[in-house]
TORLO-711167 format. One record per atom (N, C-alpha, C): residue in one letter; atom name; x, y, z; residue number from 1. Coordinates in pm, whole numbers, plus 32768, in hexadecimal, padded with zeros to 4 digits. Atoms other than C-alpha are relative to their C-alpha. Last residue first. Layout:
% TORLO-711167
+------+------+------+-------+------+------+
! resn ! name ! east ! north !   up ! resi !
+------+------+------+-------+------+------+
!    a !   CA !    X !     Y !    Z !  NUM !
...
+------+------+------+-------+------+------+
END
This chain:
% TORLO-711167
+------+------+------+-------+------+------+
! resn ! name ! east ! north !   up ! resi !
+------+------+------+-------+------+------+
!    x !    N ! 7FD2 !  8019 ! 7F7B !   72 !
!    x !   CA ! 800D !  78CE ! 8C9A !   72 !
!    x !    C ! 7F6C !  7FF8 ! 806B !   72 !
!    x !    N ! 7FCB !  7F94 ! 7FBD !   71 !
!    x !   CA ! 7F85 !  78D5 ! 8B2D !   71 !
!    x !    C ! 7FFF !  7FDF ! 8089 !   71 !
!    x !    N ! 8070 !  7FB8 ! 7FC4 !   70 !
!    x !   CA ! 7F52 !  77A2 ! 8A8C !   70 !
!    x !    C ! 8049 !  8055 ! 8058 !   70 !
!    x !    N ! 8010 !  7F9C ! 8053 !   69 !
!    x !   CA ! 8092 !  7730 ! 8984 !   69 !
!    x !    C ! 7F73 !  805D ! 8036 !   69 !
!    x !    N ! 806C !  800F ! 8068 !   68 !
!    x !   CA ! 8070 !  75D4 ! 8A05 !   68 !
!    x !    C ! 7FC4 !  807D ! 7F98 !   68 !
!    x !    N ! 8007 !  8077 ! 8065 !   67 !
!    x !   CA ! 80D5 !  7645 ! 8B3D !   67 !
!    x !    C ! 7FBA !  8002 ! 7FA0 !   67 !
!    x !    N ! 7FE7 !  8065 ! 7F97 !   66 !
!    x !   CA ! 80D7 !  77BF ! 8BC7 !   66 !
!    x !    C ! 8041 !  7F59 ! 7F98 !   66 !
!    x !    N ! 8075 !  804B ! 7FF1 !   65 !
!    x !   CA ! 8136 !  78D9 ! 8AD5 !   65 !
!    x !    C ! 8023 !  7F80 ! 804F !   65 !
!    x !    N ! 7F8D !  8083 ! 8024 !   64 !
!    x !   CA ! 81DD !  7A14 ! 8B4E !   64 !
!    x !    C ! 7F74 !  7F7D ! 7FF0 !   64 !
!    x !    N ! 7FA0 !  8025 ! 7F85 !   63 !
!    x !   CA ! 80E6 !  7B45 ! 8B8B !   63 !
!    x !    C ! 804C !  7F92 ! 7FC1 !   63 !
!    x !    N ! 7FFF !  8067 ! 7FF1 !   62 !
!    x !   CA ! 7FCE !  7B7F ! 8AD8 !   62 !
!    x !    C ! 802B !  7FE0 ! 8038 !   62 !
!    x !    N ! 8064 !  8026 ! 7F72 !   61 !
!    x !   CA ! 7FC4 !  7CEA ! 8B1D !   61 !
!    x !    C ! 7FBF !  7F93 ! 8018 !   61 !
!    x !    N ! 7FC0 !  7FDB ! 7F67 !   60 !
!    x !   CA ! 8102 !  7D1C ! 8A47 !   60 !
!    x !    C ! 7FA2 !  7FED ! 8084 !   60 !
!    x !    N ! 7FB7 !  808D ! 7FD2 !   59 !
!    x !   CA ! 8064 !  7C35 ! 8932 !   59 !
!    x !    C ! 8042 !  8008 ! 8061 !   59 !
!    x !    N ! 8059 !  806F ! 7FFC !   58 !
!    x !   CA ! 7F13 !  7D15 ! 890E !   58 !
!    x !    C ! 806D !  7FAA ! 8052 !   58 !
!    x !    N ! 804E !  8007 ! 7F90 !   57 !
!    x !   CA ! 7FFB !  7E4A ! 8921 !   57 !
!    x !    C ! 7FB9 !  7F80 ! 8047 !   57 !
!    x !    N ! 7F66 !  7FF0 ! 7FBE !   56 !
!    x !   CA ! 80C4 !  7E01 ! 87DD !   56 !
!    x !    C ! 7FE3 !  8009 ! 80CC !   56 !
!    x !    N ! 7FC4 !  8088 ! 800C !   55 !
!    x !   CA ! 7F79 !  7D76 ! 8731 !   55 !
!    x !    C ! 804E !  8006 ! 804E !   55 !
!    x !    N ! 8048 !  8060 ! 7FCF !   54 !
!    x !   CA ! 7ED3 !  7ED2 ! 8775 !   54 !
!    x !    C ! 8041 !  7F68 ! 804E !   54 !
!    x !    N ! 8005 !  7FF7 ! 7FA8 !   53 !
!    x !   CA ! 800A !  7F87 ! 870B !   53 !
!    x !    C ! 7FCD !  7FD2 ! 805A !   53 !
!    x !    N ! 7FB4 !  8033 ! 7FEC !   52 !
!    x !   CA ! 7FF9 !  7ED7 ! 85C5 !   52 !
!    x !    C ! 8043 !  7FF7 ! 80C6 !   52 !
!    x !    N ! 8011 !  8082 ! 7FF0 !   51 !
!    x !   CA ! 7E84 !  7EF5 ! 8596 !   51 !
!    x !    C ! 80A5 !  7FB9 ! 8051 !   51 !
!    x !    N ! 803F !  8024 ! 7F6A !   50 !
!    x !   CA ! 7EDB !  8068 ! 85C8 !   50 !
!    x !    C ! 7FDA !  7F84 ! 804E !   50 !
!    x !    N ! 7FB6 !  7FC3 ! 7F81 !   49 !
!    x !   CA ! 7FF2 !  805F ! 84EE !   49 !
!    x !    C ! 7FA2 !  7FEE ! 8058 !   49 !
!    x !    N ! 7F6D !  8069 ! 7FD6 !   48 !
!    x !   CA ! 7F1A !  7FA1 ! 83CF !   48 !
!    x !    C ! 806F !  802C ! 808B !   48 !
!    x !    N ! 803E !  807F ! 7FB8 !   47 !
!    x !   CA ! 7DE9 !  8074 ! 8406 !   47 !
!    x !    C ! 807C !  7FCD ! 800D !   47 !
!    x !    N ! 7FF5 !  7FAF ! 7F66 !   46 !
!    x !   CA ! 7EF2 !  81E4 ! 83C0 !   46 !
!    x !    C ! 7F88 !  7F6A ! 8036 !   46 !
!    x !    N ! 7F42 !  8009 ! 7FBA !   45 !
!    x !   CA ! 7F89 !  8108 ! 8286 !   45 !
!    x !    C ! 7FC5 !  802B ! 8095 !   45 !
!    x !    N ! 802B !  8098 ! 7FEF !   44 !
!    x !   CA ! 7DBF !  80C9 ! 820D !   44 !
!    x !    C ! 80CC !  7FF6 ! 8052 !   44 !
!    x !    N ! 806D !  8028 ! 7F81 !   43 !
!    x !   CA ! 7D84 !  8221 ! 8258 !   43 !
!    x !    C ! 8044 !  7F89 ! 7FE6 !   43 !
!    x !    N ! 7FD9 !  7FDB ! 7F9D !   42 !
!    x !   CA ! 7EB5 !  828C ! 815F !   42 !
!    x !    C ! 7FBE !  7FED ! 8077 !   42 !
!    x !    N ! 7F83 !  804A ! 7FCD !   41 !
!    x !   CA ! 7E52 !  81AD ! 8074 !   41 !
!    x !    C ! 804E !  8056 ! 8070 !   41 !
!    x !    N ! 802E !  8095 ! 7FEF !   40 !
!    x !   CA ! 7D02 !  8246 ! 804A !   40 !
!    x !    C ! 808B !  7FB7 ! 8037 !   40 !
!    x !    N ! 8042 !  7FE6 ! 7F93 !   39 !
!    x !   CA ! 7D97 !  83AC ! 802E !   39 !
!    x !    C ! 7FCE !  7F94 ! 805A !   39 !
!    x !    N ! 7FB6 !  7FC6 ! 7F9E !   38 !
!    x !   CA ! 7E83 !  835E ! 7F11 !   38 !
!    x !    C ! 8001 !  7FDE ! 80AD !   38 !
!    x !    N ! 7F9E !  807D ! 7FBF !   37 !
!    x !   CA ! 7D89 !  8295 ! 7E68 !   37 !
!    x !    C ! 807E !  8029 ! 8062 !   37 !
!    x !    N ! 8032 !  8093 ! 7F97 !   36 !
!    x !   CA ! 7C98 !  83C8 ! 7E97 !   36 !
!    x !    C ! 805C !  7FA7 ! 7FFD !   36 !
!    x !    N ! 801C !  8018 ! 7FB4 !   35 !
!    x !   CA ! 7DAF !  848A ! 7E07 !   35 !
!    x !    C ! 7FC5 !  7FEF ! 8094 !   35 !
!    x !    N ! 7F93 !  8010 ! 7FDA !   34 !
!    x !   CA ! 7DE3 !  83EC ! 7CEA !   34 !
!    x !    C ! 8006 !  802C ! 80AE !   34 !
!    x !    N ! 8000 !  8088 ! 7FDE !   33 !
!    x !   CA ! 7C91 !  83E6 ! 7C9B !   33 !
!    x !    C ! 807D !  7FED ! 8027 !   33 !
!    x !    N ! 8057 !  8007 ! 7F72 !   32 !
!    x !   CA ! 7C7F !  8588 ! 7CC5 !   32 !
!    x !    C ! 7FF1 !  7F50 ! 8016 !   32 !
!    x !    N ! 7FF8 !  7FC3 ! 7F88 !   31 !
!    x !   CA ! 7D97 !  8592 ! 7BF5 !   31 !
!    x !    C ! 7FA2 !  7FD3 ! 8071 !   31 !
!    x !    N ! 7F68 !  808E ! 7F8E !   30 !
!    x !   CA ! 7D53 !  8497 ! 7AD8 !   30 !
!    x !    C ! 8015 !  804D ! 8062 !   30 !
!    x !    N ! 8052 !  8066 ! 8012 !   29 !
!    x !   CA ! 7C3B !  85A8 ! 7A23 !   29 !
!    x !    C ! 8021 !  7FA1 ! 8070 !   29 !
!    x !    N ! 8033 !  7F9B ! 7FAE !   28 !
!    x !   CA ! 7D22 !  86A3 ! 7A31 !   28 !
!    x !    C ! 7FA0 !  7F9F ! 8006 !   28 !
!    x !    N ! 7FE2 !  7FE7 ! 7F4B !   27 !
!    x !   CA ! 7E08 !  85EF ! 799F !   27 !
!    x !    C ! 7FD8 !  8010 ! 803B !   27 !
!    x !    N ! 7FFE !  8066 ! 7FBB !   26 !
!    x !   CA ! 7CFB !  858E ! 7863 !   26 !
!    x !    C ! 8055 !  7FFE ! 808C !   26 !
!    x !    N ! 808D !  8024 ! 7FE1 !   25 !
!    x !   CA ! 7C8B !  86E7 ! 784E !   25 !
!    x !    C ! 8025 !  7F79 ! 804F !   25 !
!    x !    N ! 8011 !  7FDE ! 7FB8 !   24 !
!    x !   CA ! 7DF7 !  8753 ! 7807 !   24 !
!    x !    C ! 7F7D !  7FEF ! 8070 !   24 !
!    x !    N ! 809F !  7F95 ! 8045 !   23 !
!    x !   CA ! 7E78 !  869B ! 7711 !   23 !
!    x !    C ! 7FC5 !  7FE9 ! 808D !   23 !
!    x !    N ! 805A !  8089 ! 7FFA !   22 !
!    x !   CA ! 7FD3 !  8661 ! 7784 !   22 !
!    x !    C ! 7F60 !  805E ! 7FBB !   22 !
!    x !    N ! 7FF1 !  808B ! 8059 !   21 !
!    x !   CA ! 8112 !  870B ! 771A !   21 !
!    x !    C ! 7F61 !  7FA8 ! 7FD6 !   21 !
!    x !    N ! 7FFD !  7FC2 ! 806D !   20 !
!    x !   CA ! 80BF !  8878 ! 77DE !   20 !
!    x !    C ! 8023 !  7F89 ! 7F58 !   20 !
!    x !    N ! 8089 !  7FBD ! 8019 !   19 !
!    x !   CA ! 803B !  87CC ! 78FE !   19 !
!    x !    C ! 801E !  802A ! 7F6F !   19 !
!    x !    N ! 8038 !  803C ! 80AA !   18 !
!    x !   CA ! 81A9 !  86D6 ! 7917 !   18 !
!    x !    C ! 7F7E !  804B ! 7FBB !   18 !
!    x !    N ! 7F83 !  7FAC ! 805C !   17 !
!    x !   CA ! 81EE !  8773 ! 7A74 !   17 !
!    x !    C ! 7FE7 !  7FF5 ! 7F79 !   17 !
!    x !    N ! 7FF1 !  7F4F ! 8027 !   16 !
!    x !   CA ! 8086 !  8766 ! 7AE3 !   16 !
!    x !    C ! 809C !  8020 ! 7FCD !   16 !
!    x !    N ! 8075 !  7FE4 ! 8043 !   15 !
!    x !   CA ! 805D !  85D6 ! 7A6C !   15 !
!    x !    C ! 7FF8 !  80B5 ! 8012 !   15 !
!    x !    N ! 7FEF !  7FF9 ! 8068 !   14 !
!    x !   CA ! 819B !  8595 ! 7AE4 !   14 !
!    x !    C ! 7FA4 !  8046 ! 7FA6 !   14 !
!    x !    N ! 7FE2 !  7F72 ! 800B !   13 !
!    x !   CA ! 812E !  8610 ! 7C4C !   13 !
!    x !    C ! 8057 !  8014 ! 7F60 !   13 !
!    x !    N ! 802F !  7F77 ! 7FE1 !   12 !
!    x !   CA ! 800D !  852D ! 7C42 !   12 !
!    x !    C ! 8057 !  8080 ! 7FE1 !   12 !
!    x !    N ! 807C !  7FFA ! 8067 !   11 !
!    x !   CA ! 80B7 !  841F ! 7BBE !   11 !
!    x !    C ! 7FC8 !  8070 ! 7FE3 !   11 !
!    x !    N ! 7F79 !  8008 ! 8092 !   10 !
!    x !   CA ! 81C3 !  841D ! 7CCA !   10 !
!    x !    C ! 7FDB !  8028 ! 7F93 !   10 !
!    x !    N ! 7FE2 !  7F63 ! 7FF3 !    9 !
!    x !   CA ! 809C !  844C ! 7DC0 !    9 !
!    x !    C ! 807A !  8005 ! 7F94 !    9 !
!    x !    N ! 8075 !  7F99 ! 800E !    8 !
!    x !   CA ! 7FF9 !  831D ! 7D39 !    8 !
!    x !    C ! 8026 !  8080 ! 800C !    8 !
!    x !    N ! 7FE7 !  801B ! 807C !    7 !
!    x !   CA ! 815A !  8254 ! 7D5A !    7 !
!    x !    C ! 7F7F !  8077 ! 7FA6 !    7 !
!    x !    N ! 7F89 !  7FA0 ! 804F !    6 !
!    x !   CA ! 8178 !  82AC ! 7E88 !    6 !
!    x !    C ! 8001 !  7FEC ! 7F7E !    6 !
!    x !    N ! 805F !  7F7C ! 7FA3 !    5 !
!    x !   CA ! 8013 !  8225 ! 7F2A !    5 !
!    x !    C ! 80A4 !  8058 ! 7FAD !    5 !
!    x !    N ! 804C !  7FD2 ! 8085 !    4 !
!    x !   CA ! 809F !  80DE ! 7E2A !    4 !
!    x !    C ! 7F92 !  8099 ! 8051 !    4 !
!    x !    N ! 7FC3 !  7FC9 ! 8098 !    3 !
!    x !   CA ! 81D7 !  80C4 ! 7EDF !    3 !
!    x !    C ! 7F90 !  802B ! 7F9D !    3 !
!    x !    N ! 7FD1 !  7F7E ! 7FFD !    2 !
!    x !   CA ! 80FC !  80F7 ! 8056 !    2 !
!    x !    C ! 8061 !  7FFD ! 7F6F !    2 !
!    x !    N ! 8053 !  7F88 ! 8000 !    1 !
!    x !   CA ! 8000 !  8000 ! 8000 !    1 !
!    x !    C ! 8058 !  807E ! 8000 !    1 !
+------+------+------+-------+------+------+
END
């Protein structure tokens, strides 16, 4: 998610350096979908961290595991 959340903005800022190359309707067109996908993948990196933090918490307030891989 995060090479192709760069890859959109890459795009994006080709698409205004290049303005005077491209036909102009159609860039302008690709912007505002660019970025939404941008925007979208950037919620879905800031879930992944929080899920990650979550997870990272979950196993510190598990504690060590007992037998058999059951918690103490």
């Amino acid at each position: 998610a995060r090479a192709l959340r760069r890859s959109a903005r890459r795009i994006s800022g080709s698409l205004h350096t290049f303005r005077g190359a491209l036909d102009e309707t159609w860039a302008e067109e690709l912007r505002p979908e660019l970025a939404w996908l941008s925007g979208t993948l950037a919620r879905e990196h800031a879930c992944q961290a929080r899920l990650d933090r979550l997870l990272a918490a979950l196993h510190r307030l598990s504690g060590p595991a007992g037998p058999a891989g059951f918690p103490a």
